[in-house]
Backbone bond lengths (Angstrom), bond angles and torsions (degrees), N, CA, C in turn:
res aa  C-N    CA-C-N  psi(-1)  N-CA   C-N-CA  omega(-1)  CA-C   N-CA-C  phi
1 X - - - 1.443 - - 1.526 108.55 -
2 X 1.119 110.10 106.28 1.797 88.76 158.51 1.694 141.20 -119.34
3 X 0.694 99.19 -156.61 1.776 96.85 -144.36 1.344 100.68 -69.22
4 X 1.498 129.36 8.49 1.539 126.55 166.99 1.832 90.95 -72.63
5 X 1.315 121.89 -72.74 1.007 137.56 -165.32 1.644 104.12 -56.39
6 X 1.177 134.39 -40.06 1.486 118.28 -177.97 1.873 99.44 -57.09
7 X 1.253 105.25 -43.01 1.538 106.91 -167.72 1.276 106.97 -62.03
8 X 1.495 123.41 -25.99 1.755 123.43 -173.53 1.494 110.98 -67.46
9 X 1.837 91.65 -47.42 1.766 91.50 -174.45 1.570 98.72 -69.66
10 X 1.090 129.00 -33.68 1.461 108.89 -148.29 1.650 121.87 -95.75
11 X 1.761 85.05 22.72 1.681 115.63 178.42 1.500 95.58 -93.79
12 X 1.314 107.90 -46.17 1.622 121.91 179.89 1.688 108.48 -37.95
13 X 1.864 108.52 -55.91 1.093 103.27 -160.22 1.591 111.61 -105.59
14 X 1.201 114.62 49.78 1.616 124.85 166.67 1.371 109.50 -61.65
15 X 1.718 121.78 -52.36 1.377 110.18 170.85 1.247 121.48 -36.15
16 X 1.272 137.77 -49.57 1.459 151.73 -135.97 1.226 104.35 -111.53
17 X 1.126 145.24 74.85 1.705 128.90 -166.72 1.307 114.13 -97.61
18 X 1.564 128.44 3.16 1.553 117.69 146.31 1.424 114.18 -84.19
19 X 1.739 126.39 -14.55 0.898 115.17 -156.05 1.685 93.39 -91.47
20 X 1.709 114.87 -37.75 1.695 124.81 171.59 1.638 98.04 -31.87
21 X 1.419 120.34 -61.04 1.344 123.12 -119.55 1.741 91.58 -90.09
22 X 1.422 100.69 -28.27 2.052 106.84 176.05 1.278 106.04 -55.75
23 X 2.029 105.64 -54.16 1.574 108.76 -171.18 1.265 119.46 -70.34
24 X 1.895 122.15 -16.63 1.446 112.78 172.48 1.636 120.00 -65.73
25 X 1.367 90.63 -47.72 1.683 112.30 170.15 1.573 111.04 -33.40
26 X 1.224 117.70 -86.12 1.281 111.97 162.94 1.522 141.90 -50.90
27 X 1.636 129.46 -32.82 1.297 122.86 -173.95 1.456 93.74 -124.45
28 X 1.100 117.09 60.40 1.645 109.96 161.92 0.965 94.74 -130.30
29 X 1.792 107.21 144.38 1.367 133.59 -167.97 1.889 117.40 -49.48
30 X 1.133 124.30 131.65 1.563 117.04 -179.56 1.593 105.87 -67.03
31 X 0.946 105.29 133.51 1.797 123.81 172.50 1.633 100.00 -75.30
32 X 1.673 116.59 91.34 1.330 135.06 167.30 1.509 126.11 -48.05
33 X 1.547 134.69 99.35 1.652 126.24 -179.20 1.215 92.91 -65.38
34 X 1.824 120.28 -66.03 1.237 129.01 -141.46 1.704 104.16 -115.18
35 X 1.615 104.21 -168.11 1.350 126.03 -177.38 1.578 122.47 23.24
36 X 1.274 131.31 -166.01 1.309 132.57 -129.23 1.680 114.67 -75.74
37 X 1.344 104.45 -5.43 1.631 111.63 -169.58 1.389 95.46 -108.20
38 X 1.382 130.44 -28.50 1.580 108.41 167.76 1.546 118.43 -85.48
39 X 1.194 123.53 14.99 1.699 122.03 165.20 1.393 107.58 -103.81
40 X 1.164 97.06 140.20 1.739 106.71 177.11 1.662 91.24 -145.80
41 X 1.119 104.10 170.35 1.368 148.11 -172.25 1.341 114.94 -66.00
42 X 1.366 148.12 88.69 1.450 146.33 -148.85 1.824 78.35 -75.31
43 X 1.155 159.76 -59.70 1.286 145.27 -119.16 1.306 106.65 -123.95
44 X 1.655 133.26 -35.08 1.119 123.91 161.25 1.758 116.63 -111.99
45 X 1.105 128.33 -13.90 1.132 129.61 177.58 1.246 130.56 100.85
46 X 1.901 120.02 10.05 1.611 147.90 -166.90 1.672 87.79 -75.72
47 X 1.197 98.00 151.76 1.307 121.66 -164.07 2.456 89.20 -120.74
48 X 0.993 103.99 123.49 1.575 116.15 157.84 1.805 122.40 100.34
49 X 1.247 106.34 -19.20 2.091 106.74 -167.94 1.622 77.60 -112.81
50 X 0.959 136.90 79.00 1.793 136.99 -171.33 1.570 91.50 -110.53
51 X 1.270 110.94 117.21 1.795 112.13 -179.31 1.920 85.79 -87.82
52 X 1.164 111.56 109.35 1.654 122.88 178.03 1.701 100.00 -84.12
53 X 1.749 114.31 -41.21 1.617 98.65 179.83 1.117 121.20 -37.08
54 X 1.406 119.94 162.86 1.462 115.58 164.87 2.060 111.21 86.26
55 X 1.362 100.67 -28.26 1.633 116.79 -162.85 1.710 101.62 66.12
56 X 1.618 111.65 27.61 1.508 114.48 152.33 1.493 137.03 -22.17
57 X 1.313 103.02 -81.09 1.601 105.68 161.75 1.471 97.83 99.89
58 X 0.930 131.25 -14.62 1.622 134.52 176.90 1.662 124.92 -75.62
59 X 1.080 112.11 143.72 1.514 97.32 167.49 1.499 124.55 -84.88
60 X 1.091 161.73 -172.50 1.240 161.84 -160.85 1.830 100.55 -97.90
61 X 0.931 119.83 -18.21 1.493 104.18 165.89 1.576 115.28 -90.93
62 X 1.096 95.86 -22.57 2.086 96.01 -177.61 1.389 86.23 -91.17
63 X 1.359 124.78 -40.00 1.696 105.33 175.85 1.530 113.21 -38.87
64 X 1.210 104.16 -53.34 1.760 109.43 -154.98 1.902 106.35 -77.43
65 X 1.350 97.06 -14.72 1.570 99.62 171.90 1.571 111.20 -85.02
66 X 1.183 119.15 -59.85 2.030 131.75 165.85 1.654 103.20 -47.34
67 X 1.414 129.59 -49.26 1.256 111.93 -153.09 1.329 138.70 -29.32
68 X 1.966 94.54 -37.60 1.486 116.07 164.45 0.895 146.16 -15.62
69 X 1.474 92.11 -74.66 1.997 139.19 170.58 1.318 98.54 -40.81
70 X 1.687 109.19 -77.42 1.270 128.35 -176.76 1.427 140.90 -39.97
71 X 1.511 85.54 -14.32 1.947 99.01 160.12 1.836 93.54 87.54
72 X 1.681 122.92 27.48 1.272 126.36 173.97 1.666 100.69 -95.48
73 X 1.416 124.71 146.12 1.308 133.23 168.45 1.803 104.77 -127.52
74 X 1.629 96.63 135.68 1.560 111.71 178.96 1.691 101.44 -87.04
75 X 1.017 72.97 134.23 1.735 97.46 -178.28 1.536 124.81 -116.05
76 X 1.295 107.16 77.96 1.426 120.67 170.13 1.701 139.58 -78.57
């Protein structure tokens, strides 16, 4: 399920507010410290190819557009 869909049902159950408060409890999304689902993309907002070297923060497509800027050279 993800977190588009927890928010749909749990519009559903406004009438019901013991019944909301069981289903938030259980199917709401886990609040991520670590690994690949809590990094996103400082520039577009992609969630997983996160170039972390550097403390970058980019994903590999905004990498390959910035690299330039960034004082990176392709090396062929």
């Amino acid at each position: 399920m993800t977190a588009k869909d927890y928010k749909k049902a749990f519009t559903q159950l406004n009438s019901k507010p013991v019944k909301a408060a069981k289903y938030e409890k259980h199917n709401a999304p886990k609040k991520r410290t670590t690994g690949k689902a809590k990094m996103i993309c400082r520039n577009c907002g992609r969630r997983g190819t996160i170039v972390g070297q550097y403390k970058i923060g980019l994903c590999r497509q905004c990498f390959r557009e910035k690299a330039k800027d960034l004082g990176f050279k392709k090396y062929s």
